[in-house]
C-alpha positions in Angstrom: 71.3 25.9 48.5 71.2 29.8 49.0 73.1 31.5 51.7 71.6 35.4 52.3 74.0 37.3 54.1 73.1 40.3 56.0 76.1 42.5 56.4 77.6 46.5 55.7 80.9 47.5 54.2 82.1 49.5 58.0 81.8 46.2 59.6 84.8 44.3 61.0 83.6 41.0 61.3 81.4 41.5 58.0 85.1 40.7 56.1 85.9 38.2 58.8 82.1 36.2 58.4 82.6 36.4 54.9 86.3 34.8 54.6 84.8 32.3 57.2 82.0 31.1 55.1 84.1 31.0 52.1 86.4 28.6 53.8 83.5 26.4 55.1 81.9 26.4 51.3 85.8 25.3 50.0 85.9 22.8 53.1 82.4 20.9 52.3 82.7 21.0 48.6 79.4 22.6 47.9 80.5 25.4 46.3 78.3 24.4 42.7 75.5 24.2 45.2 75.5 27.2 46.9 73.8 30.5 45.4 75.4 33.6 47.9 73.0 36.6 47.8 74.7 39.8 49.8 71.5 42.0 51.9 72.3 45.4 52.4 72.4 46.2 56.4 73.2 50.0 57.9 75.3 50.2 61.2 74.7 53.7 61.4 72.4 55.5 58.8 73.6 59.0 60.6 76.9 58.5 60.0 78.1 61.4 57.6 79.0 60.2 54.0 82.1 61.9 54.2 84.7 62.1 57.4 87.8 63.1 59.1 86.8 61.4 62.1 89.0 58.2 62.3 88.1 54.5 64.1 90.0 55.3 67.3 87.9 58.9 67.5 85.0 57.4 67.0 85.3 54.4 68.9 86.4 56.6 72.2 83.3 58.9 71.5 81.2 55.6 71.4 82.6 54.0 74.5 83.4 57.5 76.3 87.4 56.8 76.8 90.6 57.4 75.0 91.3 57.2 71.7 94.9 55.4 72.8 92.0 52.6 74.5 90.1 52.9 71.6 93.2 51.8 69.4 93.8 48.9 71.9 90.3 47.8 71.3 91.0 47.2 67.8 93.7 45.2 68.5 91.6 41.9 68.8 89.7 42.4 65.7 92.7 42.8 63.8 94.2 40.0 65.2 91.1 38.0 64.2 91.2 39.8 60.7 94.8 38.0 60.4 93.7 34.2 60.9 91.9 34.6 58.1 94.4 36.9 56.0 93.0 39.8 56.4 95.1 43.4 57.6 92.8 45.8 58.4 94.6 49.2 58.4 92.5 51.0 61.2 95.4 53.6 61.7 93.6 55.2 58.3 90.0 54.4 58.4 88.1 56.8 58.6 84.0 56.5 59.4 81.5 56.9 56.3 78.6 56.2 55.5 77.2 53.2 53.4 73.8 53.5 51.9 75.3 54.6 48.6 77.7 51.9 48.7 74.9 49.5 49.2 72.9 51.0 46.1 75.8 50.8 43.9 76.2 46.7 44.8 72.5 46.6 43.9 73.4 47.8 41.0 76.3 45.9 40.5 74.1 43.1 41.4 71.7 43.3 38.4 74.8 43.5 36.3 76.0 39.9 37.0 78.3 41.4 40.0 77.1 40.9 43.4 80.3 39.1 44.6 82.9 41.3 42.9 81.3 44.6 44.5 81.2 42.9 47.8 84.9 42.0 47.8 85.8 45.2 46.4 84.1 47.2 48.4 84.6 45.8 52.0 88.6 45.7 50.9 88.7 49.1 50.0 87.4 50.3 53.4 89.0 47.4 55.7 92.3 47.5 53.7 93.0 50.2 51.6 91.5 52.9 54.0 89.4 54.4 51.5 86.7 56.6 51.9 83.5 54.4 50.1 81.0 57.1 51.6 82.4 59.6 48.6 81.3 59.2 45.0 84.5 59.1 43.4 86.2 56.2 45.1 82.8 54.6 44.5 83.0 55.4 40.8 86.3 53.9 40.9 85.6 50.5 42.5 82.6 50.2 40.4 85.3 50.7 37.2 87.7 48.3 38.7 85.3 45.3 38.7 84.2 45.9 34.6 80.9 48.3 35.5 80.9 51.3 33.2 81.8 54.1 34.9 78.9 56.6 33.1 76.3 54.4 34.2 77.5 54.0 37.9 77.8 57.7 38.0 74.3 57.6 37.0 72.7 55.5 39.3 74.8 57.4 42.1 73.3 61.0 41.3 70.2 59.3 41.5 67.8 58.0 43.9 68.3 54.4 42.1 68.1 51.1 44.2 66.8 52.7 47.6 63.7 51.1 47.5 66.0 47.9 46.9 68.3 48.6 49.6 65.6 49.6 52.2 63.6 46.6 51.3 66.9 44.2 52.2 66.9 46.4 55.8 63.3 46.0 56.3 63.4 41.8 55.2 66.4 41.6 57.9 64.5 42.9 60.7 61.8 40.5 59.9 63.6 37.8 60.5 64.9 39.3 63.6 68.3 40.7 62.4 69.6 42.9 64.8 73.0 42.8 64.1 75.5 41.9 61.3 76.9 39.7 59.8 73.9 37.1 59.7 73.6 34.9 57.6 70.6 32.5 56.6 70.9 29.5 55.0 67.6 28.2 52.8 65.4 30.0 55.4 66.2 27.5 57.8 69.0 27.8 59.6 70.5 31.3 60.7 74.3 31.8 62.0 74.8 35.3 63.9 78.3 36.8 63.7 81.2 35.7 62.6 81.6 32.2 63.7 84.1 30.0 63.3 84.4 27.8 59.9 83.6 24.9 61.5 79.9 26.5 62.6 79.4 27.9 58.8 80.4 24.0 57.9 78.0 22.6 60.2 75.4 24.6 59.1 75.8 23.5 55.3 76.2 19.8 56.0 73.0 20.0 57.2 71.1 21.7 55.1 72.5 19.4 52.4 71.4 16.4 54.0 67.9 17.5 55.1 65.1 17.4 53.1 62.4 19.9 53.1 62.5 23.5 54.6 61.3 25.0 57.8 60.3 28.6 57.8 62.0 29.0 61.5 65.3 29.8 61.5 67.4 27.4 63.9 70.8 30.3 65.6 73.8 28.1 65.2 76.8 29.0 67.6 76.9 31.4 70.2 75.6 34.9 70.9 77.2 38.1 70.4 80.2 36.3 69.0 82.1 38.5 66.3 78.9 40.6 65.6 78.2 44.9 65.3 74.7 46.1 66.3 73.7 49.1 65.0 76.5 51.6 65.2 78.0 49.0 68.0 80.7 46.4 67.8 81.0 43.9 70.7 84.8 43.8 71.0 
């Protein structure tokens, strides 16, 4: 069974979908029969790679109020973050942008990586605060997880793995991704957002009882539940 999951490293319920669909893989027991591929998916490809701009700035810019409203916004994801042990620290995020982070977990992805990177890198933004639009922290991660560090810096100061992480973009909006975290499950069944466990578990006792594939993707659970569009989060 393969599970492709559409999602980018500045997006809350990205962590949240993830830890969700890990659970529902531990609670159905079809862990050794599940093949996770990560798709690369941009919130914002105008964000600046590097910023002092934090969440609540750019959240009150977004939504055109406070950033003391903005911080209240927050508030709910966070709590969500927590039921599946997660603390985000959005008192230090700052915004940045992702492409090179998604090139790097391509890379890390032909090196035998792809869930390591994803971890690392969505828990260095959500809880660590740090700043994965720069190079260096990059560089870091990339050394954390066993990559070399010469080779990473390499394939940063390149134009290595756009074509890869454009072509993930492009496949997503083909099959009518328009936010993240989506996930599709053997081309068949398609769960927007983060979702509770019990949706993810759904999904896979299904596909593990059917036989054959349909190339139309059946939307388990609700709309607009846990889920950012473009360089918008419905909280």
């Amino acid at each position: 069974m393969k599970i492709e999951v559409w999602s980018d490293y500045v997006c809350p319920f990205c962590y949240i979908g993830k830890r969700r669909m890990e659970e529902a893989i531990a609670t159905t027991g079809l862990a050794h029969n599940i093949d996770v591929q990560f798709k690369a998916y941009e919130l914002d490809p105008n964000s600046p790679a590097i910023s002092d701009k934090s969440t609540y700035e750019m959240l009150a810019e977004k939504y055109q109020t406070t950033p003391e409203a903005a911080k209240r916004m927050t508030a709910s994801v966070s709590q969500q973050a927590q039921t599946v042990g997660l603390t985000y620290d959005f008192d230090r995020i700052n915004e940045a942008n992702t492409f090179d982070a998604h090139r790097l977990a391509k890379w890390a992805e032909a090196q035998g990586k792809p869930a390591e990177v994803s971890e690392r890198l969505l828990k260095a933004y959500f809880i660590e605060a740090q700043e994965i639009g720069r190079h260096e922290v990059l560089l870091n991660l990339a050394e954390e997880i066993g990559l070399d560090r010469k080779q990473a810096a390499e394939i940063l100061s390149s134009n290595a793995y756009e074509a890869e992480v454009n072509q993930d973009i492009q496949e997503g909006m083909s099959l009518g991704v328009q936010g993240v975290p989506f996930f599709v499950i053997n081309r068949k069944y398609a769960i927007s957002g983060a979702q509770p466990t019990e949706a993810f578990a759904e999904a896979l006792r299904k596909v593990a009882e059917e036989e054959g594939i349909s190339t139309k993707l059946q939307q388990l659970g609700q709309d607009n539940v846990g889920i950012c569009k473009d360089d918008n989060c419905e909280i």
